[in-house]
KERO-445215 format. One record per atom (N, C-alpha, C): x, y, z; residue in one letter. Coordinates in steps of 0.02 Angstrom, whole numbers, plus 50000, padded with zeros to 5 digits. Layout:
<pts>
XYZA
...
</pts>
This chain:
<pts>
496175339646328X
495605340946372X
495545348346385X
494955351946401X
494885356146426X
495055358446499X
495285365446524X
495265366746589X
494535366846606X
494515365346650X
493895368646689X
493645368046768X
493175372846777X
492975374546849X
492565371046864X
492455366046924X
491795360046949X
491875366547021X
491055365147018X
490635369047066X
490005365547081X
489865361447104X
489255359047148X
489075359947220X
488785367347236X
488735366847302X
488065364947320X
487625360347281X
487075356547322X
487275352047386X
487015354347445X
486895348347474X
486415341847476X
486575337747479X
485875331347452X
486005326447520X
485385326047542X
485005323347589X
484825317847554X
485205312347552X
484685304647498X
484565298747562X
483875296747551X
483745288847567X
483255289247596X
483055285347634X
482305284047658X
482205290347720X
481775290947727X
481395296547784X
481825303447784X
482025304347698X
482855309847714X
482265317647730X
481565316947704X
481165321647734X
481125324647774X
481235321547827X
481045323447894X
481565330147913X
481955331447885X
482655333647864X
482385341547849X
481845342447818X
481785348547770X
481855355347813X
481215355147867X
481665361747914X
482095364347933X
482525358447969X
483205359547984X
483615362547929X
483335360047858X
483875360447823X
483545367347794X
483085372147784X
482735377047766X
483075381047813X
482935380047886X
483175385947934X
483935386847911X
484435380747912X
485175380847906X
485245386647846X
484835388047801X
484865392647735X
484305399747747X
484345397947799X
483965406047823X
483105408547798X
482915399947796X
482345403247767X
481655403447803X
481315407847843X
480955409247863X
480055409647838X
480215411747789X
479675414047738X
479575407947693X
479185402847654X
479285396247596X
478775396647569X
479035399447514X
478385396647458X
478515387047455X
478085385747449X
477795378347444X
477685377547349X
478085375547316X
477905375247249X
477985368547216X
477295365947196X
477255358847178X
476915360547087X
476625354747071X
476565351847006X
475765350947024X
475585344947000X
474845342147000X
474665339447063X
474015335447056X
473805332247122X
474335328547157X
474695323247115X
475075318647146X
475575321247216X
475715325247201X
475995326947268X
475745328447331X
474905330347322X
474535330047381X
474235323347396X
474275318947350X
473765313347345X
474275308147391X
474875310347381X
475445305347394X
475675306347482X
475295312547513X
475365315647557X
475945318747578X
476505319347532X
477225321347530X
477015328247539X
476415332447491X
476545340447514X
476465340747572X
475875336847603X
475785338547661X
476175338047717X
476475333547724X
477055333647759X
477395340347764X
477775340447721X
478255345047709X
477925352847746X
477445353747726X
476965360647734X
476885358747828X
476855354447853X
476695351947925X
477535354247962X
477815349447942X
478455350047969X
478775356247987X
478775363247927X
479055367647906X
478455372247959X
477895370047966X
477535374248023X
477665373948080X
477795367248089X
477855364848159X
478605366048188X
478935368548139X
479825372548156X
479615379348159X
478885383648160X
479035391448150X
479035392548087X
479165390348033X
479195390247971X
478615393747944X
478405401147910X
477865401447862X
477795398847804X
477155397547788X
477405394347706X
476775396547676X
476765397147594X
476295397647569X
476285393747498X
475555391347467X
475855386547444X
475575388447390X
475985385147301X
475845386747248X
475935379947212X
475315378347173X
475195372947130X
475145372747059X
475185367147036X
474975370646960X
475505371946918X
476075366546921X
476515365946861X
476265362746823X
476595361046759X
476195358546708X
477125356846668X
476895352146629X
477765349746584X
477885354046560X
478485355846537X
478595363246530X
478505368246543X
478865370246595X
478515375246636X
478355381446598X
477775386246633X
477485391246593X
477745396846615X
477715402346592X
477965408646607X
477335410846649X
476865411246629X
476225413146680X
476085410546724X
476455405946760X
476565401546818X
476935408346859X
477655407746815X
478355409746847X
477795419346872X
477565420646828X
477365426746835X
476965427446907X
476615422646920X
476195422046973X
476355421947037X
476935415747027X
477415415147085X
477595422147122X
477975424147049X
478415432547093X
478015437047124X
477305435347082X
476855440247132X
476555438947196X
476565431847216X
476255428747273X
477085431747323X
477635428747317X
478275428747334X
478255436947351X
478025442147300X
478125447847359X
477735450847396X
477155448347384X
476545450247415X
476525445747497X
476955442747478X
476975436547554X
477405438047585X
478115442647566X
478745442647560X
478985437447593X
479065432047544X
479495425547544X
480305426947542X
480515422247581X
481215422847558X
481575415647551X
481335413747522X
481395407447532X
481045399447479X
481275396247448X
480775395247377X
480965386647386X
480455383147397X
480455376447406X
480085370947347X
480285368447320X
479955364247238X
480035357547288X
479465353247253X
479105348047276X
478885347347225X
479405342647206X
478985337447116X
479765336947084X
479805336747008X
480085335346983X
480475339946961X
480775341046880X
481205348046855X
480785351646840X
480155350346810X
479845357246784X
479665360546851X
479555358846916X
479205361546955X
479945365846993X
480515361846989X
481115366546999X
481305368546970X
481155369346900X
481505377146848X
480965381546863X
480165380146879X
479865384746911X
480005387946953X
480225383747008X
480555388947075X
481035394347080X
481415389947022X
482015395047010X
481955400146963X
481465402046925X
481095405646876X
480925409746919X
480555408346984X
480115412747030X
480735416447054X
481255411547096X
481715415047148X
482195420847081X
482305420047032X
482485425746995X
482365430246992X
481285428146986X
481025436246960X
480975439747025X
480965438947096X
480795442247155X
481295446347138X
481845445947155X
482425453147151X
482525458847095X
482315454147017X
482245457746967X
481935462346960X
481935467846943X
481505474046928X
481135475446848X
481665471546812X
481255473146757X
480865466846745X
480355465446680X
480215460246671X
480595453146644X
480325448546701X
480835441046718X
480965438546642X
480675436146605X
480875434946537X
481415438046497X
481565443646535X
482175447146499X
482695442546504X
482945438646562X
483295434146594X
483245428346532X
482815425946503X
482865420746440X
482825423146375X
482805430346362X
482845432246303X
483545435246288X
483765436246350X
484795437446332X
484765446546330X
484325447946361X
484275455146367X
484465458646440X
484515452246487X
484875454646565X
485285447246599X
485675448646630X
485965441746654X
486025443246726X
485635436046766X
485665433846814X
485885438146859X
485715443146928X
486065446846992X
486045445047033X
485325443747053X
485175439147085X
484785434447108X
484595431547158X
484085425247165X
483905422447253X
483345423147259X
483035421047324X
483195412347298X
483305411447381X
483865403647371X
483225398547360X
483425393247339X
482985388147288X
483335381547342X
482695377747347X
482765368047372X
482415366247348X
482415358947332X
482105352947330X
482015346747348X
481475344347337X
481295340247365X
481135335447292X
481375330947306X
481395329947227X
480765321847236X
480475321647161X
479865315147179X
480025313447115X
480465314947050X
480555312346980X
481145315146959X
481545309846958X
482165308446935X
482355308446859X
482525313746840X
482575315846760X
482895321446720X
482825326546760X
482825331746737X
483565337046761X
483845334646806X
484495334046859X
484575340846884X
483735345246902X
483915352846916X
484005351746966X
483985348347008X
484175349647075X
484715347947073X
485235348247058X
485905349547066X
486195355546991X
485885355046953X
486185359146909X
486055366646915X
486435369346851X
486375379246856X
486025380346817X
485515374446769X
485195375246712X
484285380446738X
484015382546705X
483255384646722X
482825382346654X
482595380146634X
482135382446569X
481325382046556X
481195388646524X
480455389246548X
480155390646465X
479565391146462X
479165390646395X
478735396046398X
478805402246379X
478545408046375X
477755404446343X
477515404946351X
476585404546333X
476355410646323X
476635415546322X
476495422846282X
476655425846227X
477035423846210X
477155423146146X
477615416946109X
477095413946095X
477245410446035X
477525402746065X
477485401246121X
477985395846147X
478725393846130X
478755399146149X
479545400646160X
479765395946228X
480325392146205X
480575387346251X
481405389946256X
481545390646320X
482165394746337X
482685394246387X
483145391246381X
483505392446477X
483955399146484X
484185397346513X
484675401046577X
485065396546620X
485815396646618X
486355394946652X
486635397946724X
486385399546753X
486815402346810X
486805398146883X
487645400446906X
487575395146977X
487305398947034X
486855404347036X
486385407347064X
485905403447088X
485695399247032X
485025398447061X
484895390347065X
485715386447091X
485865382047114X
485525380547187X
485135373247175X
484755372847233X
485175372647300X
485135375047374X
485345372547427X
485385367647469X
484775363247430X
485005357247468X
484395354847420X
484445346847410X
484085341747381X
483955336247428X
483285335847434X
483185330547465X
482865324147434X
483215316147427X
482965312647377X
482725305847440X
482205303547411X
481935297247444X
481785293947394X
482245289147367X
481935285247322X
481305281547323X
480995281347378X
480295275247388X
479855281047375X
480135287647363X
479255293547336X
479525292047270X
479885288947230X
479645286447152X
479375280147146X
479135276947177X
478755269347169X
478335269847123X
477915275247134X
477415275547100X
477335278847033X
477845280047028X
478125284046937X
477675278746880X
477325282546836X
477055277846779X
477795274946740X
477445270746712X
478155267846699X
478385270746608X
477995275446575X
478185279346535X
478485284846553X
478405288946629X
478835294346644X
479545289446667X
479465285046694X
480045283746722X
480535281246670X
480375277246626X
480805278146529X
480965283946514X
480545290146523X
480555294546505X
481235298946540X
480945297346597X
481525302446654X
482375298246631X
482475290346635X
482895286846619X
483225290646549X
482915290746510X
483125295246441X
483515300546447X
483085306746487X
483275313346515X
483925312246532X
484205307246576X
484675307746620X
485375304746565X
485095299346540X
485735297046508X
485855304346443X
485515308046416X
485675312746379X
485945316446422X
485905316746454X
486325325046473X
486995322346484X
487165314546497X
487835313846500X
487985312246425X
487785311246383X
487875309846314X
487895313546285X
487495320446303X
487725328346270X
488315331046285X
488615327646349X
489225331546349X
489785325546347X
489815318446333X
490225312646318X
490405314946219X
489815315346199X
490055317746114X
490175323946110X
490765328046099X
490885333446122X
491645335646093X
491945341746087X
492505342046028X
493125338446077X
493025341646129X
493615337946204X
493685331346223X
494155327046196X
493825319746220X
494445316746249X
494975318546285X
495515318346297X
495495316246378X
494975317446406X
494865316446498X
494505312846486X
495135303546507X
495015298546525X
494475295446580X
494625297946630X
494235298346723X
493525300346681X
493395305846661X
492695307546652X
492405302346607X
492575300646552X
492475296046506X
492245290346547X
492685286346591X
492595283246628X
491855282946665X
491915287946710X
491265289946751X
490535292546688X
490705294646651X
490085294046594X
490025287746564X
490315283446550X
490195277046514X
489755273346580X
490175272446650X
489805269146689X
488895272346721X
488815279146704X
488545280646727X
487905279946668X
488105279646610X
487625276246554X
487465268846570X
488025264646555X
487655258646597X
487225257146632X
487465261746690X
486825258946754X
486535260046751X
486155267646715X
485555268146704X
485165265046637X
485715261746602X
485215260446532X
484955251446592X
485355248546625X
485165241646661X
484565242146697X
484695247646746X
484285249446816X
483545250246759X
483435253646720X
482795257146702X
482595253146654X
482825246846617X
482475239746607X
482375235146650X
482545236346704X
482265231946757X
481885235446810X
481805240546799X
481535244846872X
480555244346846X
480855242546770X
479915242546726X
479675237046755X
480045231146780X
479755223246780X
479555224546861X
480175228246917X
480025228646970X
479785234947001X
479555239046989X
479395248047013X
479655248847076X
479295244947134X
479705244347191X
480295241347217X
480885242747181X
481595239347193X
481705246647239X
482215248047287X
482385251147297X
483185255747287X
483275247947266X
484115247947249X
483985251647177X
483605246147115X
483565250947065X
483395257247054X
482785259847094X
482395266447128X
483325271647134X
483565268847179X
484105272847183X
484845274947142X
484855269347123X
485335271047058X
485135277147020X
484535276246992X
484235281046945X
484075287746960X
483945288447023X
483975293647059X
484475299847056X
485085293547104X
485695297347109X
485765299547042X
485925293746975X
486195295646922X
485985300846895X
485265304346908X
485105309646875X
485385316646902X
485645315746951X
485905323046982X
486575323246948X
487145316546957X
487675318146938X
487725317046863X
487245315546825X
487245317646738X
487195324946705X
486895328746770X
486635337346743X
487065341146820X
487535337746852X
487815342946909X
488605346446875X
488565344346815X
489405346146769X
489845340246775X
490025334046855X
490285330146829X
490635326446779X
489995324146731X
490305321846685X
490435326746604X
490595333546635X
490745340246588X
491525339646582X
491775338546666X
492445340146661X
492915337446627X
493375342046612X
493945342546547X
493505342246458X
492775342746470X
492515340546406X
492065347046403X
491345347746368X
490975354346374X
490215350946333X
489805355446351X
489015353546351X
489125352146261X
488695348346234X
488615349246178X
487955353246166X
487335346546178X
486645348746188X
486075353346136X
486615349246079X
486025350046007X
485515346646009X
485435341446040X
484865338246025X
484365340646066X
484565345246135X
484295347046187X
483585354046162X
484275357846104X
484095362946069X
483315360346035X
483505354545993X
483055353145936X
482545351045986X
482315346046022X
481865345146048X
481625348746097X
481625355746135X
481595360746164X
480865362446106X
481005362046050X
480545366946009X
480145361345988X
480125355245995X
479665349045978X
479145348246053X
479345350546109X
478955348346142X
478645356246178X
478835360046152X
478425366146159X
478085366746115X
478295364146058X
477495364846010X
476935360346002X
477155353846035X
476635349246018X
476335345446114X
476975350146177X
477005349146225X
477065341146237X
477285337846205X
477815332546230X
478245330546283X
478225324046308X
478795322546374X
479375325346339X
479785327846366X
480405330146362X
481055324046357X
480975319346399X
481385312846378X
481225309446327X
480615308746302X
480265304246258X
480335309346183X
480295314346178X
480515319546130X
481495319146091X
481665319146176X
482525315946159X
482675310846125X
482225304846159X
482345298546116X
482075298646037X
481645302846008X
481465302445951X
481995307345920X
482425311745931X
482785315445888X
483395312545884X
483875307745927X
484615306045960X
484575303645883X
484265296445885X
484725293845816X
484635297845776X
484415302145760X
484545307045697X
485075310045673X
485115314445754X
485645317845767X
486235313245765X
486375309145763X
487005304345802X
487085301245706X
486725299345689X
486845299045611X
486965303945566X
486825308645583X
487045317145535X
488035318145548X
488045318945631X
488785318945641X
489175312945657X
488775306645639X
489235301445674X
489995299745608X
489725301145520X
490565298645477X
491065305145487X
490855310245534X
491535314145549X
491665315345626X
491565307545644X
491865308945721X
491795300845729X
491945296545690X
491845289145686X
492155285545759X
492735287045767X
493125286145822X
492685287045900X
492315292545906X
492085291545974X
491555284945966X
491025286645915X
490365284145917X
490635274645920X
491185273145897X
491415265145910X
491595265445992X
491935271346012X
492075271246086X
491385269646120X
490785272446118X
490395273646154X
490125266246104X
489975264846057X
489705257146048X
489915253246096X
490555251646083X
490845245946154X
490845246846197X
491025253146236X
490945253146303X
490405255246330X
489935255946301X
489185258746343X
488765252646314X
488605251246247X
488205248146219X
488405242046223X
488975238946231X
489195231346232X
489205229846157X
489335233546119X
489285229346040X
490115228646041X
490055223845998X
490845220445958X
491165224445911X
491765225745930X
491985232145880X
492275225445808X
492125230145746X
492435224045707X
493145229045671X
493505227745701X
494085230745693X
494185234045585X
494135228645563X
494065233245495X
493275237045473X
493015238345511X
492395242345481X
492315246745512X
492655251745548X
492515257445611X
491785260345588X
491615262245543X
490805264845536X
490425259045533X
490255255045532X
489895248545538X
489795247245609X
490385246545677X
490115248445742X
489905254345769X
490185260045733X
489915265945771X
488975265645743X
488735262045684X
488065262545684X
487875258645711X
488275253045737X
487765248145806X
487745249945846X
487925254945863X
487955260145920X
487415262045950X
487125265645889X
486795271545848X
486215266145867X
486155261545835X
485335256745837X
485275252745899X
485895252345925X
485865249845996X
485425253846054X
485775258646044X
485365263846082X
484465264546055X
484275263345997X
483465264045983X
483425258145996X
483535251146005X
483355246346027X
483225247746087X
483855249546131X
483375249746203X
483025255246226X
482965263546177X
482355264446185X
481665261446171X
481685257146122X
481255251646107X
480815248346165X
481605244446190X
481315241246236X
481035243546311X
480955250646333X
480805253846382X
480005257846360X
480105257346289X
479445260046263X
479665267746267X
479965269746219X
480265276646186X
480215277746123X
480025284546087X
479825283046020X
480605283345988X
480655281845946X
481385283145920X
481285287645838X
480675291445835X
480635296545780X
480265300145795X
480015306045773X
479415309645766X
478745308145788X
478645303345695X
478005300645698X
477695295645738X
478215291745773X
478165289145829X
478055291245896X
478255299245898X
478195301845963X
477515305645949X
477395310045896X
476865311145862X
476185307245858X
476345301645828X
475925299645796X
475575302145737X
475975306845695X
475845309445635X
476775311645609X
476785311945551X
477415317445518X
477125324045529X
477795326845571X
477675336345558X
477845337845481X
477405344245464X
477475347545404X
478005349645384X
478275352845340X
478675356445320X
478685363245346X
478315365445366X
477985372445383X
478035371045471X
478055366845488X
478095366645557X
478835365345578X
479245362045530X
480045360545523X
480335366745520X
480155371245473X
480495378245461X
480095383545517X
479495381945569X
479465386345626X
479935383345667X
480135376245700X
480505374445758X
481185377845730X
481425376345670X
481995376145638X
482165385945651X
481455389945640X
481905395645644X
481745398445731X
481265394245768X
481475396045842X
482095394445876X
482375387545859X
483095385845882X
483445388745863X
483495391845795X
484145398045782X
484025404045783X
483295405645833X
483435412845835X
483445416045761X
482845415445721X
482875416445670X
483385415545629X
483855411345625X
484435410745597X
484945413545625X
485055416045680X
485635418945703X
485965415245739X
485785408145775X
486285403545827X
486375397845790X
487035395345787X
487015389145782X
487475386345845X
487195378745851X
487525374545921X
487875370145932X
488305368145971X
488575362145961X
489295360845960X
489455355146010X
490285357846017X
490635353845987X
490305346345961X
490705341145945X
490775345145864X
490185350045832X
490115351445787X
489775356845751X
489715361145732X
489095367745743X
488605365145690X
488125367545714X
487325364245686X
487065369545672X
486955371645600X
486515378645576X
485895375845551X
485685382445535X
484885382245519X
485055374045461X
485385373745419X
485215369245344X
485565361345390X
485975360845437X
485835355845475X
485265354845512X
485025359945554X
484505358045595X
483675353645555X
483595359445496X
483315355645453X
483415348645430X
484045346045410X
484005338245382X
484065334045436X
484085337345506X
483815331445556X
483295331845566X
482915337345581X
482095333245588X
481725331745528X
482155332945475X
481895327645410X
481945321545425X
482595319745466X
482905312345439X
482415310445489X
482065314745560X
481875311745625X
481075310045613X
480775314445534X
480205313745525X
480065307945478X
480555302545475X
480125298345447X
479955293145473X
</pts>
């Protein structure tokens, strides 16, 4: 196993009316000044912004409010923000919606202190100093920034460049979750978000470290419940119990949890990063079309986990003389029940067309940085791998 450092200092406020909560918990973090930063209508329609914007007045609280995320968040968003943020002088940065609308916030709370231009921060030309403090209020369960150190934003200035940033800077201060503000999730985001969540523990379950039992443990169960909860949460939307499982599970899939003694893999994270910035794609629904690919390229030199994770996540029958024969029921187990949640499990399925060749060798040379990165811990993935998976993913 690996050593390593667990650091989650989110606080999380979960369950019904945990709202009412938000001032108290804004002032407790010193924040006086709040940008108000949401997504689309739904959050006014749902009357959740309003709230929030009421409450935070009615404590003394200034706030000012910024709309207008969009999936993948944009850099000309983030740009906007920093300029509203010092023109208001905010100190203080509140997301209302989902992850794109909190890698926004945290995009914003970066660039306020920064002096040079914020994108330097995702192009690997300055690292992280510092950051006006970041909360949420979370309404879509998927994306697990509100507890994680992750940011990632999609430059729309050049070229759609899709990019993160790691730092525990710009770790939110507190999360506030009410499962009954996801009732109303379409039931393609909520497959979608379900996806999001079980990958990020599956990016770091296949991984070179596989020696920490406990985590294994807590990642196998934490696949379960969400692959159960989110085939049944489609038949019932308003369960609350299921509502919450899925919830929780998405914070502790992306808070490092299930990292420890092991380490991120998150090739597939890589590859579809550049599939849904170019064709702007759900981000979970993008995952599910690349996994089996990926999981068939490295699964005959790591046979041993992918049977682990057949039986104990997937419920298949190990057949003791064929170890590659269960690790690929594994493999199709998993596109079955993206199947059955309504997930594409290829390309042209998420598409609805095959990408070109010419569009394979642009994603192919944005993920390596023109050929200069390759990723991956269970295994390193270069440019001439990255290529024969979204071959294998384009058919």
């Amino acid at each position: 196993m690996k050593d390593f450092n667990f650091y989650t200092p989110t606080r999380v406020v979960f369950g019904r009316e945990s709202e009412e909560q938000v001032a108290s918990l804004v002032k407790s973090f010193g924040g006086s000044r709040v940008l108000v930063h949401y997504g689309g209508g739904s959050a006014r329609r749902s009357g959740l912004l309003d709230k929030m914007t009421a409450l935070l007045n009615e404590a003394g609280i200034y706030t000012v409010e910024l709309g207008g995320v969009v999936p993948n968040p944009k850099l000309t968003m983030v740009r906007r923000g920093i300029e509203l943020c010092r023109k208001e002088q905010i100190d203080f940065v509140l997301a209302v919606g989902g992850g794109s609308v909190i890698d926004s916030a945290k995009a914003i709370a970066y660039g306020v202190p920064y002096t040079g231009d914020v994108w330097d921060l995702w192009d690997g030309k300055a690292v992280p100093q510092a950051c006006l403090p970041v909360a949420a209020v979370l309404t879509i369960p998927a994306a697990g920034s509100e507890m994680s150190s992750s940011c990632v934003i999609t430059n729309d200035e050049a070229g759609m460049l899709k990019r993160g940033v790691n730092s525990d800077l710009c770790r939110c201060k507190f999360a506030i979750m009410n499962p009954e503000r996801t009732y109303t999730l379409p039931a393609y985001q909520t497959a979608a978000g379900a996806t999001d969540i079980m990958m990020h523990t599956m990016e770091r379950y296949f991984c070179a470290h596989q020696d920490m039992m406990l985590t294994d443990a807590i990642s196998e169960a934490l696949l379960r419940t969400v692959k159960e909860c989110a085939v049944e949460v489609l038949k019932k939307p308003e369960d609350y119990r299921l509502r919450a499982q899925i919830m929780w599970a998405g914070s502790l899939a992306h808070n490092d949890l299930t990292e420890c003694g092991g380490e991120k893999d998150f090739v597939t994270h890589k590859l579809e990063h550049e599939l849904s910035a170019m064709f702007g794609v759900t981000h979970g629904a993008g995952l599910a079309a690349m996994w089996g690919s990926y999981a068939r390229y490295v699964m005959p030199r790591h046979v041993n986990r992918f049977v682990q994770f057949a039986v104990n996540v997937m419920g298949v029958t190990c057949d003791y003389t064929d170890h590659e024969t269960t690790a690929l029921k594994g493999i199709e187990a998993v596109e079955d029940f993206y199947r059955t949640i309504g997930m594409p499990t290829s390309i042209p399925e998420l598409l609805g067309r095959k990408v070109t060749e010419a569009e394979i060798a642009e994603m192919v040379d944005k993920c390596s940085h023109g050929g200069k990165l390759a990723y991956g811990s269970l295994e390193k993935i270069d440019t001439t791998a990255m290529t024969a998976i979204y071959n294998m993913a384009n058919k």
